[in-house]
LUMSENU-597681 format. One line per 8 residues: number of its first residue (from 1); their letters; for each residue x, y, z of C-alpha. Coordinates in steps of 0.02 Angstrom, whole numbers, plus 50000, padded with zeros to 5 digits. Layout:
N
NUM) a) X:Y:Z; ...
// end
This chain:
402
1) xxxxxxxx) 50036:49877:49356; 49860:49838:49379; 49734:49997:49279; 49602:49872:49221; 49452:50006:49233; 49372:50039:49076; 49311:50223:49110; 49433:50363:49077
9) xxxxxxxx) 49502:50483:49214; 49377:50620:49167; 49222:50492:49172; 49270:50419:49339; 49296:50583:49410; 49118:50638:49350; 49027:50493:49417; 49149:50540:49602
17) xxxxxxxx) 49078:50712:49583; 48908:50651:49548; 48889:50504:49699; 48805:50604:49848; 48875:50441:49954; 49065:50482:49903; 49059:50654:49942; 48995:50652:50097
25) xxxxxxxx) 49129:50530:50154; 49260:50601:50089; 49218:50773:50174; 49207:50700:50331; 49379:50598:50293; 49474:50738:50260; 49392:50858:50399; 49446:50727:50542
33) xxxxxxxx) 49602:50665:50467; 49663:50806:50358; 49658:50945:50482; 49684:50803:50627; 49862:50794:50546; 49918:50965:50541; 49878:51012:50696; 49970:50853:50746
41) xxxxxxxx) 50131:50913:50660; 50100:51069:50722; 50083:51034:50903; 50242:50896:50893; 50357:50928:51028; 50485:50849:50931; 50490:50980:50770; 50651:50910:50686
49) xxxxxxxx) 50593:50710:50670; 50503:50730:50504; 50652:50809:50421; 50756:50684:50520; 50656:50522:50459; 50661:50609:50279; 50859:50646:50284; 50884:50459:50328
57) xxxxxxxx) 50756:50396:50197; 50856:50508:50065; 51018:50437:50148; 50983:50247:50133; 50952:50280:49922; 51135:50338:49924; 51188:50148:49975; 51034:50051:49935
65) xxxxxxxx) 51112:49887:49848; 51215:49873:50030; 51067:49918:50130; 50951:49794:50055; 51096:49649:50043; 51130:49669:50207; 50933:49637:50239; 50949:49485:50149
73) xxxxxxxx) 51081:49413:50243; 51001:49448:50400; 50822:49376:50356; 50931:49221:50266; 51019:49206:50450; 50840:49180:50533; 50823:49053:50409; 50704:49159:50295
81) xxxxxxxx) 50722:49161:50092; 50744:49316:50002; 50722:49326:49803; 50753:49501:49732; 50627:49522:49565; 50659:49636:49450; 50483:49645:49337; 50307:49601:49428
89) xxxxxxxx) 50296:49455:49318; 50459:49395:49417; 50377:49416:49591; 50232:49336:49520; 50337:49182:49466; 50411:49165:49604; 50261:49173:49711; 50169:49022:49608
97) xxxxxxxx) 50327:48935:49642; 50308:48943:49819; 50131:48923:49806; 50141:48761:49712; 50291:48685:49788; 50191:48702:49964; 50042:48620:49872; 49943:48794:49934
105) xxxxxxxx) 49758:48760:49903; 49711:48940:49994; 49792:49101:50021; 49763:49247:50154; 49801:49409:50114; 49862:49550:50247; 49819:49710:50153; 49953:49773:50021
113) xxxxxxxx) 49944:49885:49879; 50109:49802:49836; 50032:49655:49791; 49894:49741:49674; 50036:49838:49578; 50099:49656:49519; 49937:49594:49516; 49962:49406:49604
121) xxxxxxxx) 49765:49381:49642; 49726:49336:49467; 49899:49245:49429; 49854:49126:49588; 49667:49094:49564; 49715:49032:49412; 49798:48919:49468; 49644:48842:49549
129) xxxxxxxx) 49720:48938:49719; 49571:49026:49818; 49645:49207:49889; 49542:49286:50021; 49589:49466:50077; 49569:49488:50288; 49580:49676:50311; 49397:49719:50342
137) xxxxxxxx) 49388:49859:50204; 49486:49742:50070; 49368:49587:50109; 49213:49721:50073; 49293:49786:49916; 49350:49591:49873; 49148:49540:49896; 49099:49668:49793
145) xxxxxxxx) 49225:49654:49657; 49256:49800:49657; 49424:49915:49680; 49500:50004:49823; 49465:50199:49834; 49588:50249:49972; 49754:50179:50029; 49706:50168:50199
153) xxxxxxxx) 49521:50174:50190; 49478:50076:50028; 49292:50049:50043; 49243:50237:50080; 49143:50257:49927; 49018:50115:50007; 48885:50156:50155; 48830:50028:50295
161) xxxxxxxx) 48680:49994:50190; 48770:49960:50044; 48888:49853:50143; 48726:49759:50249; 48637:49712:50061; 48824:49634:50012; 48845:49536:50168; 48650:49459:50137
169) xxxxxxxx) 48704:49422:49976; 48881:49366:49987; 48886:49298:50177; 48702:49225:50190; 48648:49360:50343; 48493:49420:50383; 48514:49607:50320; 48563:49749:50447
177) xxxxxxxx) 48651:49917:50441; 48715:49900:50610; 48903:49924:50609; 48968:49802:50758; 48854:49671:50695; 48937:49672:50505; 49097:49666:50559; 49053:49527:50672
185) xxxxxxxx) 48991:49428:50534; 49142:49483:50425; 49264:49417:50568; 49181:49227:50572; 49194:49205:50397; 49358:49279:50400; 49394:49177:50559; 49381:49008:50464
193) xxxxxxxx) 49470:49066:50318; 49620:49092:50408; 49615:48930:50512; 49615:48838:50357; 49763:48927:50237; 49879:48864:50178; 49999:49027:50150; 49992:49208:50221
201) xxxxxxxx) 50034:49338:50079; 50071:49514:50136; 50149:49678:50097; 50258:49767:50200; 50256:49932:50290; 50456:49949:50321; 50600:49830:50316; 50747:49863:50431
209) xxxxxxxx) 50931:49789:50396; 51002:49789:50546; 50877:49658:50620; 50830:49566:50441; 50658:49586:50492; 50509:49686:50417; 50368:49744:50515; 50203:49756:50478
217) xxxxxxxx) 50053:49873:50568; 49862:49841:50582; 49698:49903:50690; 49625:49746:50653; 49722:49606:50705; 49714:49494:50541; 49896:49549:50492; 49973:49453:50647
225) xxxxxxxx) 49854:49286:50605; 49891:49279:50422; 50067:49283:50471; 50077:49153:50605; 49940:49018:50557; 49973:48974:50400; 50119:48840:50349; 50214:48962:50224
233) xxxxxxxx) 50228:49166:50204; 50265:49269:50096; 50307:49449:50092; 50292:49572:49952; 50406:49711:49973; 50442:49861:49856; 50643:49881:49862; 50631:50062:49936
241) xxxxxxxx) 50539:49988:50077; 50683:49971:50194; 50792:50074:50327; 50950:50045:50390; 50949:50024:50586; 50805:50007:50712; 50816:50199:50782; 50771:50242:50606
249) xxxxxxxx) 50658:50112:50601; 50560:50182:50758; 50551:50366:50724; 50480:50328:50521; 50363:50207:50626; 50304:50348:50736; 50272:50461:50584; 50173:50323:50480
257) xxxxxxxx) 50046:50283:50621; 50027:50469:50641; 49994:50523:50453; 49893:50368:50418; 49771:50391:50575; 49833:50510:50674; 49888:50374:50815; 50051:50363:50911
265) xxxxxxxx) 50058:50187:50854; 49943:50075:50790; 49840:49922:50877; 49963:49782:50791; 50137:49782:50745; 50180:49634:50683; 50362:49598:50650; 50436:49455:50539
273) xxxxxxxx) 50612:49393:50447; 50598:49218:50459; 50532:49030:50499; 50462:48996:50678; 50601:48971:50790; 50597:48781:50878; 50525:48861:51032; 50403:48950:50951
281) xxxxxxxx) 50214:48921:51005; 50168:48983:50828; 50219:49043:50665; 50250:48988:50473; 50385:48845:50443; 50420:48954:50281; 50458:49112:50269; 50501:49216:50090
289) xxxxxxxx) 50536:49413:50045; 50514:49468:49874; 50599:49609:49857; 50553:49692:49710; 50614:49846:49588; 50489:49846:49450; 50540:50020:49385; 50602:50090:49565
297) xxxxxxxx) 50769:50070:49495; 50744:50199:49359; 50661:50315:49480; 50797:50285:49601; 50930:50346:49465; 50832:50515:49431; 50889:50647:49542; 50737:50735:49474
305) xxxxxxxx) 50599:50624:49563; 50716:50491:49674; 50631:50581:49823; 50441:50489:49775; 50540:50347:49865; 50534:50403:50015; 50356:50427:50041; 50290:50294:50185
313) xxxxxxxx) 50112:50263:50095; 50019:50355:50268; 49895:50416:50136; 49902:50574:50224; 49910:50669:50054; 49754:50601:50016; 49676:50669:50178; 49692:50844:50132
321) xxxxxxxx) 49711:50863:49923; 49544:50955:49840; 49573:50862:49703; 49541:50698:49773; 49426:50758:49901; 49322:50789:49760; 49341:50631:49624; 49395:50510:49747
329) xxxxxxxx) 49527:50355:49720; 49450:50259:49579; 49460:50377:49433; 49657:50365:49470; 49659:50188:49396; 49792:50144:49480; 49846:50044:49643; 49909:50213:49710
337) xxxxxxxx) 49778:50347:49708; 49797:50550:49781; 49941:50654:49739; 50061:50518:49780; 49975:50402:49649; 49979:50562:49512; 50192:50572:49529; 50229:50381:49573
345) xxxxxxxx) 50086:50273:49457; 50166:50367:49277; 50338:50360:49337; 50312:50135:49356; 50184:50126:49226; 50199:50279:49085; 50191:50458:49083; 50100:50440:48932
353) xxxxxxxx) 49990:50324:48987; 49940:50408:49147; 49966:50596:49095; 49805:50643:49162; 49851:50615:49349; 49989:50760:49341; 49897:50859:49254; 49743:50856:49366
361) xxxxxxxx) 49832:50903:49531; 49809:51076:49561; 49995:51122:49649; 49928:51197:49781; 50047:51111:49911; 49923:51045:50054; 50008:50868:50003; 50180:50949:50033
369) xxxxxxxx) 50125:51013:50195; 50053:50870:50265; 50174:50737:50221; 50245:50656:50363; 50431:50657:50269; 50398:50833:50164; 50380:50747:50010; 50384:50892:49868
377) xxxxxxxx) 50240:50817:49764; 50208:50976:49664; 50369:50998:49597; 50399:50817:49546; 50203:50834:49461; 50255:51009:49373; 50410:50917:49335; 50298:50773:49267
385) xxxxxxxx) 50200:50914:49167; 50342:50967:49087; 50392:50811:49030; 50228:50786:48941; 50255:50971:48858; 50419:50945:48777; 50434:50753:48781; 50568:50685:48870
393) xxxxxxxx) 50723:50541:48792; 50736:50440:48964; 50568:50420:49030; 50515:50378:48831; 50376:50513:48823; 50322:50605:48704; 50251:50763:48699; 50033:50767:48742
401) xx) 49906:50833:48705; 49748:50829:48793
// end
């Protein structure tokens, strides 16, 4: 996994504390879309689909290896490959494969914190392969090089003035603050980008077996271009990603849009599983899944935090924790960032490694409350806390202290 920033957790979440520019937006995020999403659940006239959509989640880990093979027939049926990687450096492989096989000179990127957890940007431009990110926030961030600070908001750290300086420097514009303006500047460079890839690379929000398709959702529109333009996608999927029929698929649909944004569904949603048909007026003439463990496997066969799979990355937990409210995303270090990034980034990259994250949380179960599927974040992070206190033979950690 991808933790290349040289400050520690407590120096990052000094300098969050001490930028005037995060806090404000981070008060403002979590007063609209914190509070937005409990009175949502609360006013639901359907009362039982959260524990519904959490019971199936919890149901498909039961019979996962059928689940997901019966995915990869179905996407193999529409003519789609599927290769199942166990490490990130395997879905890395077997991305340059693709890449080079196709002769891929430029990639587009949908967003996906998938892809950041095995790190493919570096492996490709290294390969001489440009890779241009075309969700508005990740292009910003990308231009910057800088990192994400929220999973679905990832440059809230940066103001519109901040953002009009980059765009004179990066895009050649005369400088403005004006909000309509930037993005229209960010969606003609973006617009020639994507006319001109060679591959789409994207991550994906849920996969469903019954149809061998995954689906993908967006405000932006840049998901269902990268997807149909260029000559070859690729999809980066992590293996818990996936439901079993397309009622469940629908209902864990409904709850993602809601927690994420508080919308009954979202602008786009873009589904995929395979080559353009030969009727088709669009679409890739290559399609690949990478379905990928990477440590989910060992989470998967721990009773003791097997439910972290079924979170649906909403970022809702984010939306209402004091802790991040207060630090922000970047002194996580980590691809994953909020309370779901303190349980799920040490159980894929080290307990050890990461034991700050756990123990920063303060348990006071907002993230419980607000999770779309009831996720019980505080007692997988006490559980994660315990771990570091008396060491622990099967996660291979040893016992911390601060």
């Amino acid at each position: 996994m991808k933790t290349s920033s040289p400050s520690t957790y407590r120096e990052a979440a000094v300098a969050g504390i001490e930028s005037a520019q995060l806090q404000k937006s981070l008060q403002g995020l979590q007063n609209r879309f914190g509070k937005g999403a409990m009175e949502l659940w609360a006013g639901m006239a359907d009362q039982e689909m959260r524990d519904r959509v959490k019971e199936s989640r919890m149901k498909t880990f039961e019979h996962l290896d059928i689940v997901l093979a019966e995915l990869a027939k179905n996407v193999r049926a529409r003519g789609g490959q599927v290769h199942f990687a166990v490490t990130a450096q395997d879905a890395v492989n077997y991305t340059l494969a693709v890449a080079k096989k196709n002769e891929v000179k430029r990639v587009v990127k949908g967003k996906s914190m998938t892809s950041m957890e095995v790190d493919i940007d570096p492996a490709l431009e290294q390969e001489g392969i440009e890779v241009v990110e075309t969700d508005l926030g990740e292009y910003i961030i990308q231009l910057a090089g800088d990192r994400p600070s929220h999973i679905i908001a990832p440059c809230i750290h940066l103001n519109r003035n901040q953002i009009g300086r980059l765009f004179t420097d990066k895009l050649g514009i005369d400088f403005t603050e004006d909000p309509p303006t930037l993005t229209m500047a960010a969606r003609k460079a973006l617009r020639e980008k994507l006319l001109t890839a060679d591959m789409g690379l994207t991550g994906c929000n849920l996969a469903c077996a019954e149809t061998g398709m995954i689906s993908l959702v967006s405000n932006e529109g840049n998901i269902r271009m990268a997807t149909t333009m260029p000559r070859v996608v690729v999809a980066l999927m992590g293996m818990e990603r996936v439901v079993a029929t397309m009622a469940e698929h629908r209902e864990t649909l409904q709850l993602l849009t809601r927690g994420a944004a508080l919308q009954k569904l979202s602008t786009y949603v873009s589904f995929l599983g395979g080559p353009a048909a030969k009727d088709d007026p669009d679409g890739p003439q290559e399609f690949h899944l990478v379905i990928i463990d990477n440590g989910r496997s060992r989470i998967l066969a721990d009773p003791e935090f097997r439910e972290v799979l079924a979170c649906i990355r909403c970022g809702a937990c984010l939306n209402i924790c004091p802790v991040y409210g207060k630090i922000g995303g970047h002194a996580y270090n980590s691809p994953y960032c909020g309370p779901i990034g303190a349980v799920v980034t040490p159980l894929l990259d080290g307990i050890n490694k990461h034991a700050d994250l756990c123990k920063g949380e303060t348990l006071c179960g907002a993230c419980k409350d607000i999770c779309p599927v009831k996720n019980d974040l505080p007692r997988m992070l006490s559980a994660l806390r315990h771990k570091l206190a008396y060491g622990s033979d099967r996660w291979q950690t040893r016992q911390h202290s601060p």
